[in-house]
Structures are given as C-alpha cells and as structure tokens.
C-alpha angles and dihedrals in degrees: 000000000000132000088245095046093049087055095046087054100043089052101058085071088065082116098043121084111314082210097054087039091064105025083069099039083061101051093047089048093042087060100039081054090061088054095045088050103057085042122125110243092232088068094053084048090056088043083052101054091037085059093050088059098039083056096049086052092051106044094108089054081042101061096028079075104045089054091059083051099052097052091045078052092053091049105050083048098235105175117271091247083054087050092049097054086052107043115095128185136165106293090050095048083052090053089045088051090045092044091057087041086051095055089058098066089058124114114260111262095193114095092018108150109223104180135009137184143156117225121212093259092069090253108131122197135201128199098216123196107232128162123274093222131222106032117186123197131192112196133164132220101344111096096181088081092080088071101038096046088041102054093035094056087045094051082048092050084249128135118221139222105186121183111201124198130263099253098049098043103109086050090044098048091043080052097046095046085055093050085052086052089062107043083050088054093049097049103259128104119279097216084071075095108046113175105204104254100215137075088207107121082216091090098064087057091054083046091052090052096059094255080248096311097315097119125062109181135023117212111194110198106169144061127340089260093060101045087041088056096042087050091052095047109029120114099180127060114294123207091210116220107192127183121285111238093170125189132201115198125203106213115206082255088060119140098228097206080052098048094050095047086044093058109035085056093044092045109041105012078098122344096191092064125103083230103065114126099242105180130039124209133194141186111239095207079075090028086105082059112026109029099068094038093051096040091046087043093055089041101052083044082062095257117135114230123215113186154140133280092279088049090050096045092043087053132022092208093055111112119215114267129231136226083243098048085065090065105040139103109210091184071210147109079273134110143176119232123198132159119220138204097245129304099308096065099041085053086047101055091037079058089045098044117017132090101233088254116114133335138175138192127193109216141140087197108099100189089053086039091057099043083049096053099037096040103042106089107216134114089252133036121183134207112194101341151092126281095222087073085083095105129109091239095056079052096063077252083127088217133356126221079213146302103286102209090178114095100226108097114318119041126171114003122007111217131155092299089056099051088055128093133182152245136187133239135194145193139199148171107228095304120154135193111266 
C-alpha cells in the first residue's frame, strides 16, 4: 500500500469517531516508531532522500493544493502575513525538497556516547543518545512543517503524528503523501509520519491525552491560543513554541549603516515569521543620530511605525504607541519604536515584554555586546545580525520542528539533537551489590 492510498483511506473516516480515528492512527504509528528506531542510518538516509524526490514529483499536485488552500484562504480574509505563511510555489517546494535532502547529510544522532566514566568498582557507564518515540506536532498555516517535522523525527529514529491546520490541510496532505512515499521506497513504514486526517479540532484534544501513552512528546507552532491550550491539556511533555516578539536594540556604539541594513532585513525580510524583529530600541545617547535615519529607513521600505514621543518627533508620519504594541507580535509590516536610557533598560523591558524567543543588539562596543548576549534571557541572542537568522536551517540543524522558548530539554531550535533523548549502559565484569 502507498503513502498516498493509506491516506486516502484514512480520510474517508473524517465522519466516523474522531476518537477511533486517532486511537488507531497511534497505535499504527507507535509500531512503525520501534522499527524506526532499530533502524541503520544508512537506510533513513535513504527514506530521506527518497522524500526529497517524491517532493520534487509531486510539486504540481503540491501546489495544485495549496492553491485550493489559498483562495479558501482569500475568501475567509486571513491576514496577508497569515497567507504568506501559507502560499507555496515552485521555488518554496524546491526549498522544502533541498531542506529533507539536507537533513540527510547530518551526522547520526542516534548511538552517540555523551558521557563516559569507569567507577572504582570496575563498572563503566555510558550516557547513550536514543529517540524519544512518538513526537506530535500541532502546527498552523505552514505547510512546510510537514517536511521539516517529518524528516527531522525520522533522522532522530522517531515516528511522527503531525496535525496540520485547517487551512493548510489540502498542501499538507499532498507533503505528507509524498513523505510516505519515501519511507516506502527505503524499506520503513510509512505510517512512522501520520498527518492527522481530520480537520475536527477534536483531535487535537485526543493528542493532547496521550492517545494512551503513544505519544511522548507534544510540539505547539502556532498562536498564543494554541500553545496556551496545548500547555493547559496536555498530559505528555510539551516543547513549548511561543511567539516571537523579537526585539532589536540599537546600542549608543551602533554602526549606523549596520543598524539600518540589520533592521530592515529582521523586520521585513519576512514579516510572517516567528522570527520578525517587532520592537525597535535605541539608545538615546545615538538617538540625535540614529532614531530619524532608522525610522525613516523602515517607513520609506512600507513599514508603520508606532512609536514614543522621541519616535514621533524624530518623524511626522510616526503614530503614538501603545502599552500593548510593546508586547505584540504583528506577524506585519508593523513595528514598535521606542528609545531607552542605555543597555540596562533595553534588557529590562526585552525581560518585561518579550516572549524568550530571539533578540539582537548593534554595537561596536564588546563589553555592552557581551552583557547583552549573557544577561538577556531568550533562546536566541544575537550580536550584529539579523534576527531572522533564528531558524534551524541557518544552525547547520538542516531543518527545525520550532523555536522552544521554554528551559526543560530542547531550547532554540529543535533539530535532530533535540528530538533525541537518552539512556545508560553499563558494563561489568561479574560485580555484584555488597
């Protein structure tokens, strides 16, 4: 049976119970996980690149979808950073393909020793990386995260359950045929990546259960409603993905020409990405200089500015900002502007109103640029650079399942290391416990 049959198949239960539905789709995928587990790497490698090909075929069904899906999307008015996220062509469904195929050259993170050590009795122990199973991930419009989460648990040994969003559902079924496809041509099974095949929000409620210990861990990537409901229900582990209200902070040792080219690209290279720089601070020991040139610079590029007093004197066309704009993430040709007496207060109000995600400072200055990078307390701090290089491509990690912004296990990125987990052995030589 291929990847594309078993879906088919699957689908035309959308009316049955959403309960049944799932409770079978976990133990299929729980099975296909042992074998993915005790499988060589040579032969995921071979699944991945498999993958990479089956989405390159199938880039016409691919996008056929995802245009069903964008004007479904037009007509329901979603916001245009919300169809961005969504809309594929041919160049992104490329990128999707080269990213599996990436994943594929990786080391294996499977068998790696971590930590060794001999006791005095003779006994000697390893700390040994191994999968942590069944991974579930609940992700919104970006379709693209059915590759990415897909490749990147079977790199791991893991098996996947991914629930895609309804409005990405047609693009995210086409993907996750063509991921089936792969792990058929290598050999495994291809129900080691399920796509959930309902719209009902009522799966995410039986995923959120456990799905009687089938599931191991739970990965959010979406709003704040969704992570905040995964966080309440959930009754497995959760890699929390918070939203990304990202700050970049330029510090009175700023290069201006650097600070301009930094922002624009953090702000507007994508807006729709958790990654979108969505404050701006400034020292206002450079704000004579800085303030007018940056806020002009992000105005003239088609981006509104809200900011404070010094924002709106430095420019006419500046609107007031709120208390709220400082903590939102308009995922929009939008940011909040605010000037700040020095680095201690910028870190301050990063640690009063941002999410942990990704923050940058300009500086020249090495001393402010290592306070800055050792006292703000995100996933991701940033010297010189954009903050849309927070993505687990721009790591080396080939591919991330999110940005975790929570502390326990996986933070940043999580790539292949982070979807592993661990286990000891130990060897001995005929010793036994006094």
């Amino acid at each position: 049976m291929t990847g594309d049959s078993a879906l088919r198949i699957i689908a035309t239960n959308e009316a049955a119970d959403v309960g049944r539905v799932m409770q079978d789709l976990g133990r299929r995928t729980r099975a296909a996980a042992r074998k993915v587990a005790l499988s060589p790497a040579g032969q995921r490698n071979a699944a991945l690149l498999a993958m990479a090909d089956a989405l390159r075929a199938r880039t016409s069904r691919i996008l056929a979808a995802n245009a069903q899906d964008l004007a479904d999307g037009k007509a329901a008015s979603l916001s245009a950073s919300f169809m961005d996220r969504l809309a594929l062509d041919e160049t992104r469904v490329a990128a999707i393909a080269d990213a599996v195929a990436e994943v594929a050259t990786l080391p294996d993170p499977l068998g790696r020793v971590l930590a060794e050590w001999t006791r005095p009795n003779g006994l000697r122990f390893e700390r040994v990386a191994t999968p942590l199973g069944v991974i579930a991930v609940i992700f919104e419009s970006r379709p693209n995260v059915t590759a990415d989460a897909g490749a990147l648990c079977l790199k791991s040994g893991n098996a996947a359950i991914l629930r895609a969003g309804s409005d990405s559902f047609r693009s995210s079924t086409e993907i996750a045929a063509a991921m089936r496809e792969g792990l058929e041509a290598a050999g495994l099974p291809a129900d080691a990546i399920q796509l959930v095949p309902t719209r009902d929000r009522a799966a995410v409620g039986e995923i959120l259960s456990g799905l009687n210990g089938t599931i191991d861990v739970v990965v959010p990537r979406g709003g704040k409603s969704l992570v905040a409901r995964v966080q309440s229900e959930a009754r497995v582990p959760v890699f929390a993905h918070l939203d990304g209200n990202c700050h970049v902070y330029v510090d009175a040792k700023a290069d201006l020409a650097m600070a301009r080219e930094i922002l624009l690209n953090a702000k507007l290279r994508r807006t729709g990405v958790c990654g979108a720089a969505e404050t701006l601070l400034v020292d206002e020991a450079c704000a004579a200089t800085h303030l007018a040139p940056l806020v002009g610079a992000l105005l003239e590029a088609g981006c509104a500015v809200r900011g404070d007093e010094a924002a709106k004197t430095a420019d006419a066309r500046v609107t007031a900002a709120t208390e709220e704009d400082w903590a939102t993430e308009y995922l929009d040709r939008i940011i909040a502007v605010k000037t700040v007496h020095g680095l201690d207060a910028a870190i301050d109000h990063i640690e009063r109103y941002g999410s942990h995600h990704t923050d940058a400072i300009v500086t020249d200055d090495a001393a402010a640029a290592a306070r800055f990078l050792a006292e703000v307390d995100s996933a991701i701090v940033i010297h010189n650079a954009s903050t849309q290089f927070a993505d687990g491509g721009e790591f080396g990690f080939g591919a991330e399942i999110g940005i975790a912004t929570g502390r326990m296990h996986a933070r940043g990125p999580v790539g292949v290391e982070q979807l592993c987990s661990f286990k000891y052995r130990v060897h001995g030589a005929g010793q036994i416990r006094p």
